[in-house]
N, C-alpha and C positions, 0 to 999 in steps of 0.2 A: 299686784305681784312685786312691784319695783318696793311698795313701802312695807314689804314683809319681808324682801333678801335685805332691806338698806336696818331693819331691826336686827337679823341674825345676827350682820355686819358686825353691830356695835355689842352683840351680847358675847359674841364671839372674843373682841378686842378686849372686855370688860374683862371676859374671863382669864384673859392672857395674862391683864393687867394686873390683875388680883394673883393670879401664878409666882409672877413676876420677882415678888421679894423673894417666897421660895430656893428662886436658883442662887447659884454663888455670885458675890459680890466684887469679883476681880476685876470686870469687864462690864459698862453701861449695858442696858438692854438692848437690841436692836428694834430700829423703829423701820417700819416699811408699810410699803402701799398696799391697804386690804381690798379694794374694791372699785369699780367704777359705776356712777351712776349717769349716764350723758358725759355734759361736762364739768361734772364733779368728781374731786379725786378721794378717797377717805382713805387714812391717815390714822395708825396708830398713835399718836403722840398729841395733846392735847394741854390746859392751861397747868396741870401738875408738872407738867415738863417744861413750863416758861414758854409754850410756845398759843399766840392768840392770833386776831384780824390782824393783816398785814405782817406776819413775820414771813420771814424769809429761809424755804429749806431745799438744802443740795439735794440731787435725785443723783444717787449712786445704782452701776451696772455692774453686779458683779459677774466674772468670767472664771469658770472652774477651768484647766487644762492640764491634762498629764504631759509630763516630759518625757519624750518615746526614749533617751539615754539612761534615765535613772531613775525614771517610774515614778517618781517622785509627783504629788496630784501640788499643781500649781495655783494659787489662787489669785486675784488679782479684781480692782473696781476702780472705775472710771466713769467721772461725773458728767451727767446728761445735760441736764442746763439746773435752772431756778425754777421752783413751786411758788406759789402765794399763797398764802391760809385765806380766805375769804370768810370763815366764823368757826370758833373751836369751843369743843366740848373742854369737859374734864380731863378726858384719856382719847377723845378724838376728834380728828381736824377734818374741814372739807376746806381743799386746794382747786387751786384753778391752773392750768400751764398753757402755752402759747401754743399756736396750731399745729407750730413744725414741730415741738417738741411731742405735743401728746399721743402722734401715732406710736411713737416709741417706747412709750411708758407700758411694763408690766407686773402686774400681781405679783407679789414679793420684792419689788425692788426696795431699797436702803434708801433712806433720808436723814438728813443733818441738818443741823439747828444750824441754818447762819448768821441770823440777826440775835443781838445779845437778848439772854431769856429774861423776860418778864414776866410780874408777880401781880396776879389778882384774884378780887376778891368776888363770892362766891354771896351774889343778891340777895338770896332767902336767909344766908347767913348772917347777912348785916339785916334784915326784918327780925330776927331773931335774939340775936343778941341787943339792938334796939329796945327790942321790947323789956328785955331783961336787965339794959341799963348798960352793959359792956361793948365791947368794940370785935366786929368781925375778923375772926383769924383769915389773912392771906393765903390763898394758892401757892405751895412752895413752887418755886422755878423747875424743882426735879424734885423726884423721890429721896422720901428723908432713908438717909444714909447710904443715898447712892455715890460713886464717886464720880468724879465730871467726866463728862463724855470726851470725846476729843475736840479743841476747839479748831477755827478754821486756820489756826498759825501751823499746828502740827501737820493737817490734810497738806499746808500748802510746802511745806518743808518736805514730806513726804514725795507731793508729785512734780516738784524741781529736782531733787535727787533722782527720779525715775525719767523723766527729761532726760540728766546728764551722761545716765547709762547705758540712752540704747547709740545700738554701733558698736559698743566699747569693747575690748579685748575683758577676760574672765577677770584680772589681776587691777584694773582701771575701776569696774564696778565694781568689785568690794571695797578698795579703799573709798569708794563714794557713798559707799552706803554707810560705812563705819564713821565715816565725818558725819553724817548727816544724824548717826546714833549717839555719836557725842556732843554734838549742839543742838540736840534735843532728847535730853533721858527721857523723861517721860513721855513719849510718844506711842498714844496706842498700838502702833503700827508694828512693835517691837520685835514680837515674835513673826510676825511676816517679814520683816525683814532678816532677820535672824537664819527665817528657813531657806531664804533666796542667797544669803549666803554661803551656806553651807551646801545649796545643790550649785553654785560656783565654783567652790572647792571640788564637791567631783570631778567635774567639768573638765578642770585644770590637768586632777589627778591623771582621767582618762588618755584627755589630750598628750601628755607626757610621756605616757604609759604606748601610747601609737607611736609616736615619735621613735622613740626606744624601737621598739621592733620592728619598722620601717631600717633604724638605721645598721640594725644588727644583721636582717635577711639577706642572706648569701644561698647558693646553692650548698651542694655538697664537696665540692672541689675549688670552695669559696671565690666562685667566678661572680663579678656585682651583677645584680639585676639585669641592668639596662644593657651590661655587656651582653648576656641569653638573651634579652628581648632580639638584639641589631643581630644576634647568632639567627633566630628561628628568622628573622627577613631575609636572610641569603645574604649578607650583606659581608664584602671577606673581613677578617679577622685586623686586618692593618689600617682598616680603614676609621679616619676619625669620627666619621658621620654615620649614620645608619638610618635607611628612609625605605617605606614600601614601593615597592618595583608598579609605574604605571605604566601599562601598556596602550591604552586608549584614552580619548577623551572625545567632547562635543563640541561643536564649532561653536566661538562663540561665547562658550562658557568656559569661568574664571575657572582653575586649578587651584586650590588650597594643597599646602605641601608641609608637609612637617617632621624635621630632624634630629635622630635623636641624639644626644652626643654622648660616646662612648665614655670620653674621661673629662670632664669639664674644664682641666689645667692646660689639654692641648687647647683647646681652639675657643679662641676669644672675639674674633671675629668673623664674620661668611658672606659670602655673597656668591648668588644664585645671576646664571646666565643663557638667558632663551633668546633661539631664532628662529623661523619659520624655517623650513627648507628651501632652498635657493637665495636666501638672502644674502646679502654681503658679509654682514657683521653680527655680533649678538648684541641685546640691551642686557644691563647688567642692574640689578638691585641689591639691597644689603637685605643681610634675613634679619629678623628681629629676635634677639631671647626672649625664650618665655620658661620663669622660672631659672633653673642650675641646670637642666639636662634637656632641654630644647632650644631649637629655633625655627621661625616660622617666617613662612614668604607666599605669597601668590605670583602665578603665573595669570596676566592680565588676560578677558579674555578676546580683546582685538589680535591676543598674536596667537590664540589658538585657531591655528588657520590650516586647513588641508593640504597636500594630504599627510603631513607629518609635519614635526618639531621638535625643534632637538634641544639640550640643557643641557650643562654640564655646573660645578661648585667648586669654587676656590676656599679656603679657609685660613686666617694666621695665625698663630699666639703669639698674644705681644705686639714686641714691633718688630718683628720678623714677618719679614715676604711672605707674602702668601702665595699656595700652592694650590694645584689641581686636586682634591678630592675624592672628587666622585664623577668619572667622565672627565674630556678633559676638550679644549678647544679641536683638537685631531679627532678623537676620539668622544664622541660627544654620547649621553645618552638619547634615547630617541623615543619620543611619544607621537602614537597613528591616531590620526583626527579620523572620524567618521564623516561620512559624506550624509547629507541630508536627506533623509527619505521621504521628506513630507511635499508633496507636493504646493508648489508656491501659490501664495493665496492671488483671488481672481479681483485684478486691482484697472484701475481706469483705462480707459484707450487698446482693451481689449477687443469690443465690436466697432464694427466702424458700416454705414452704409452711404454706397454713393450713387445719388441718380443726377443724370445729367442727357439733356437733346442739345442736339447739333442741323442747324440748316447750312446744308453747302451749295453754291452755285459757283459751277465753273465758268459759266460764259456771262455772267451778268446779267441774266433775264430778269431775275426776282421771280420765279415761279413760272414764266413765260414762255421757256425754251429748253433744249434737251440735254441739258447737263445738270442738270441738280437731282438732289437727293438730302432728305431729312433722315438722322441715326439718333434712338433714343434707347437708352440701358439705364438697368438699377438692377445694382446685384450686394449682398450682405457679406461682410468680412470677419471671420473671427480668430484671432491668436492665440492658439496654442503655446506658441512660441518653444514647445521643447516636444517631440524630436523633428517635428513639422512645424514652421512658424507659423503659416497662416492656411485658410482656406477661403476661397469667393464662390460662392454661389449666386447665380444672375441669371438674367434673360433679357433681349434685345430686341429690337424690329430697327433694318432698314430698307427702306423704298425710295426709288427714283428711275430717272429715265439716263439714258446715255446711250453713247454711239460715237462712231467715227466724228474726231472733231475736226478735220478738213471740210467732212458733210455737211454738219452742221453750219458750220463758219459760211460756206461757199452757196448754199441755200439763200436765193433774197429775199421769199416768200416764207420764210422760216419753218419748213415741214422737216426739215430732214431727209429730202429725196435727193438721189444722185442725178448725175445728168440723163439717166433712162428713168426718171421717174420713178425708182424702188424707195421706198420707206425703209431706212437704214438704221434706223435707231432700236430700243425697245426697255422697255418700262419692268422693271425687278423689283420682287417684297420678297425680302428675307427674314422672317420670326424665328428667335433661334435663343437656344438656353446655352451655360456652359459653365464650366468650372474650374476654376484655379486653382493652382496647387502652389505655395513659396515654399522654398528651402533656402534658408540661410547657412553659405559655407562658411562666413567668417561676417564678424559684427557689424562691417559696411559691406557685404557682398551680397546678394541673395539672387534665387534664379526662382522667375515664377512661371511656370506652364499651363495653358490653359487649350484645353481642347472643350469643340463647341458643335452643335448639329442644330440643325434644321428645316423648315420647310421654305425651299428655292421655289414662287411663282411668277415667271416671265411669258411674253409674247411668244407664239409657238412656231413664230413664222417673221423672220428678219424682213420683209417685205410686202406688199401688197395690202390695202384695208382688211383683209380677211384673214389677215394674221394677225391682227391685233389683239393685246388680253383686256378685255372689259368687264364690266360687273353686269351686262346685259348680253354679254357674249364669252361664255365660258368657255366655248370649244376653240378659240385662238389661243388657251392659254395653255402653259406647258409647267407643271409638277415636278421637280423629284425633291430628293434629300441632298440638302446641303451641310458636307460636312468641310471641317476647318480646324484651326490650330492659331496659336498663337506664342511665342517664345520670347519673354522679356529678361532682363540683367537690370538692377537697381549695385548703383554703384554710391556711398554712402548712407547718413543718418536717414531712417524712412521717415521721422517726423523733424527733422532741418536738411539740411542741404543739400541734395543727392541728385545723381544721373540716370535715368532709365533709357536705354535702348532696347528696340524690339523687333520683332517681326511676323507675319500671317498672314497666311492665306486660307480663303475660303471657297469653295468651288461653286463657280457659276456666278459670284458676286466678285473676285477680283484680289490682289495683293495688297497689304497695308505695309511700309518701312517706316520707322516711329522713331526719337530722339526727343524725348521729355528734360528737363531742368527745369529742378522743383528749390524754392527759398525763399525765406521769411524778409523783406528788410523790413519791416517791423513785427512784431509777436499779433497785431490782429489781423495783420495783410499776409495772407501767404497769397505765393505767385506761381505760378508753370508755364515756361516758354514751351511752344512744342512744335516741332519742322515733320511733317510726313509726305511720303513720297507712295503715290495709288493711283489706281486705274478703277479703284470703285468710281460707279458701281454697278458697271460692266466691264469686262476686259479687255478693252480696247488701249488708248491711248493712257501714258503714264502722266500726273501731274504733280506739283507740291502745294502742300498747304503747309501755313505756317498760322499759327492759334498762339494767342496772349489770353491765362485765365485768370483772373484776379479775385481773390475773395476777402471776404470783408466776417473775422472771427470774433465778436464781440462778448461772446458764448460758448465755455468751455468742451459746451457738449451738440452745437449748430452753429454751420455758417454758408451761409449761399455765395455764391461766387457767377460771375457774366464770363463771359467769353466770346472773343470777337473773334474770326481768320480771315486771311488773305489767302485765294486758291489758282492757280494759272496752270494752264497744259503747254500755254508760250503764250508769246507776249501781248496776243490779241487776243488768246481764248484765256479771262481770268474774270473773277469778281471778289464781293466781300461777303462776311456771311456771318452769322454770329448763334448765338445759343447761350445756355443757364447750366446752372450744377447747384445741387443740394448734396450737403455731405451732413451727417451724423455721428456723434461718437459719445458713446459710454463706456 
């Protein structure tokens, strides 16, 4: 199939070829690309035309375009790269082109002789004449009585002149084209460039022709333009400026403003002046011209700030003072910021979870005697921060033993009986959940409340072994519900340096009085003194403890921390005690 399209090819060409003289003699034939085989190019144009192995030809694109002004159909060609001839016919060539160039190449494109044309001679015609004693007539370079085609000095005078044109004003490109027509008459190019000038002359004409009627439009009680335009903005009659009325804007975001000026001889220069509301002073900028009947400024948008903003414009001609315009420092104009409805996106240090046990011993036993009690909580935080800041959800267990600490103390057998032998003490498990509520009144103030219930299990009988509550003797023991409360104040920053005082009570388990001081001296050490004053975790005798928590933050999002206290009811009834905390945050 390939070596019967690559015959049509060339019978097709032949027949062109043979056509050829036929047409009129003003203008070379054009040569173009007929066909592709692989990577073979074929090429009308062959040794008649001076062209063999190894010449050299331009690959032209031509570009058809209407001009949407004057209708006029534009033509124009611009060179792809180089062809190679790789072996030529009579009337036809097979080219080769480079990889990048050959997607590019198509069916009809234009080609040009670049390497100068050469003449040869035709084999069977030197056997021929040989044999007949005479000398082989030469392949002409081109068709006899063709005239030369264009050489590559014309192409390249041509596409320097069209270089120098673009950008140009209409009256720049013709005098470039007309130079380049008279340092090259005979330039193929002639009439194409002829017609490019003469749709420049429209151009001009048209242009002109706007102009005019731009400068002539008046209404009918020949008030100028831009004076109606500043009438239809509401803008009064005296005024030199004339701008659209804004009522709003968005926090945040810049203001683009633009002015139009009524008569361009008054005002030479402006300057535009914005304040937030409540500010002291205004910033003041210069507007910029744009063009003869504008001037143009922005409003930055770090000062478009809630919930309003006010401006006003000075203007001078000359070197004359400038005055108030439009608004004035008293009387200022005023633009209403919008408040944001978007809810703020959910960014770090939003949840926070803290668990944390506590072993306390008031009398120094270490587990051995009737004042101690172990308290273990974890409960989840998360900040809303607007119109509630936070909430905690938790649950806790404490258990321990306590009693009269005279009894205790004065006991040398260490039971806890009095002098008639009663068992005075009794052993409490509180399991209990509860909930916090913070409200912050102001950026370092916040109040957090926290109510709490539970299940209260103690000894059902302050005396005698058979009042005892055991895990093999359930009927000594005694049930109900324990409810509670708890009321804290955090007085500064909740994540640097702040004071919390508190207070709760819980029924059946005792009073708690709290005093925390929470502060970083270094960014991975944060610290919490804390003094409480309790009679957990029975209601008997009051004591203090005092608790140093230290923790150690290496991890933006965990850090555990130890915790030591010192606990006394007086000066003989006291011990040490200590416990851990895990805290979380994302």
């Amino acid at each position: 199939m390939d070596r019967w399209m690559r015959w049509i090819v060339f019978a097709a060409a032949a027949a062109a070829a043979a056509a050829a003289p036929g047409r009129a003699l003003a203008e070379p034939p054009e040569k173009v690309v007929l066909a592709f085989d692989g990577a073979d190019i074929y090429i009308d144009t062959g040794a008649r035309d001076g062209v063999g192995a190894g010449s050299e030809l331009e690959l032209l694109h031509e570009v058809v375009a209407r001009d949407p002004r004057t209708g006029a159909m534009l033509r124009d060609r611009f060179a792809l790269g180089t062809l190679v001839v790789t072996k030529s016919g009579d009337r036809i060539s097979v080219a080769r082109a480079t990889a990048e160039l050959r997607p590019r190449i198509l069916a009809g494109d234009r080609v040009r002789l670049l390497s100068a044309p050469r003449a040869f001679a035709d084999p069977w015609a030197e056997r021929i004449a040989a044999s007949k004693g005479g000398a082989a007539p030469a392949s002409p370079a081109r068709p006899a009585g063709a005239p030369a085609g264009p050489s590559p000095d014309h192409a390249e005078r041509a596409r320097a002149a069209w270089q120098d044109t673009l950008g140009k004003p209409p009256e720049q490109r013709i005098a470039r084209w007309l130079e380049m027509l008279a340092a090259d008459p005979q330039s193929p190019y002639r009439a194409a460039v002829q017609r490019e000038i003469a749709a420049l002359k429209q151009q001009i004409a048209a242009r002109e022709a706007a102009l005019a009627a731009a400068a002539s439009a008046h209404t009918d009680d020949r008030v100028p333009r831009i004076a109606q335009l500043a009438a239809q903005l509401a803008i009064p009659a005296d005024a030199p400026l004339a701008v659209a009325q804004i009522h709003s804007a968005v926090p945040g975001r810049p203001i683009e403003l633009a002015f139009a000026i009524r008569d361009p001889g008054e005002v030479t220069r402006a300057w535009l002046y914005v304040r937030a509301r409540g500010e002291a002073g205004y910033r003041r900028t210069e507007l910029a011209p744009d063009g003869d009947a504008y001037l143009r400024g922005t409003i930055a948008g770090e000062q478009v700030v809630g919930p309003a903003m006010q401006w006003y414009v000075e203007a001078a001609a000359g070197n004359a003072a400038p005055v108030a315009v439009l608004g004035s420092p008293l009387d200022p104009r005023t633009i209403a910021v919008e408040r944001e409805a978007a809810e703020p996106p959910v960014g770090r240090g939003r949840s926070h979870i803290d668990a944390h046990v506590d072993y306390v011993d008031f009398d120094g036993k270490l587990g051995g005697g009737f004042d101690q009690y172990y308290q273990a909580e974890i409960d989840f935080t998360y900040r809303f921060l607007t119109p509630l800041y936070a909430v905690r959800l938790g649950f806790g267990t404490l258990s321990g033993t306590g009693g009269p600490k005279d009894v205790i103390d004065a006991d040398p057998m260490g039971t806890c009986q009095d002098t008639s032998g009663a068992y005075r003490c009794k052993r409490v498990t509180f399991s209990y959940v509860y909930t916090e509520l913070e409200h912050r009144l102001r950026p370092n103030v916040a109040v957090m409340f926290r109510p709490q219930v539970g299940l209260v299990t103690s000894d059902f009988v302050a005396g005698g072994a058979g009042g005892r509550c055991t895990s093999s003797d359930i009927d000594g023991c005694e049930f109900l519900t324990g409810f509670g409360g708890r009321l804290r104040v955090r007085l500064g920053d909740e994540a640097g340096t702040n004071l919390v005082i508190g207070a709760g009570f819980t029924q059946g388990v005792g009073t708690l009085l709290e005093a925390a001081y929470h502060w970083r001296p270094t960014p991975v050490i944060p610290v919490q003194l804390s003094v409480q004053v309790t009679d957990q975790p029975v209601p008997e005798d009051f004591g203090v403890r005092l608790i140093a928590d230290v923790g150690w933050r290496r991890l933006s999002w965990f850090y555990p921390s130890a915790r030591v206290s010192y606990q006394a009811r007086d000066i003989d009834h006291a011990g040490v005690s200590g416990g851990f905390a895990m805290n979380f945050d994302w």
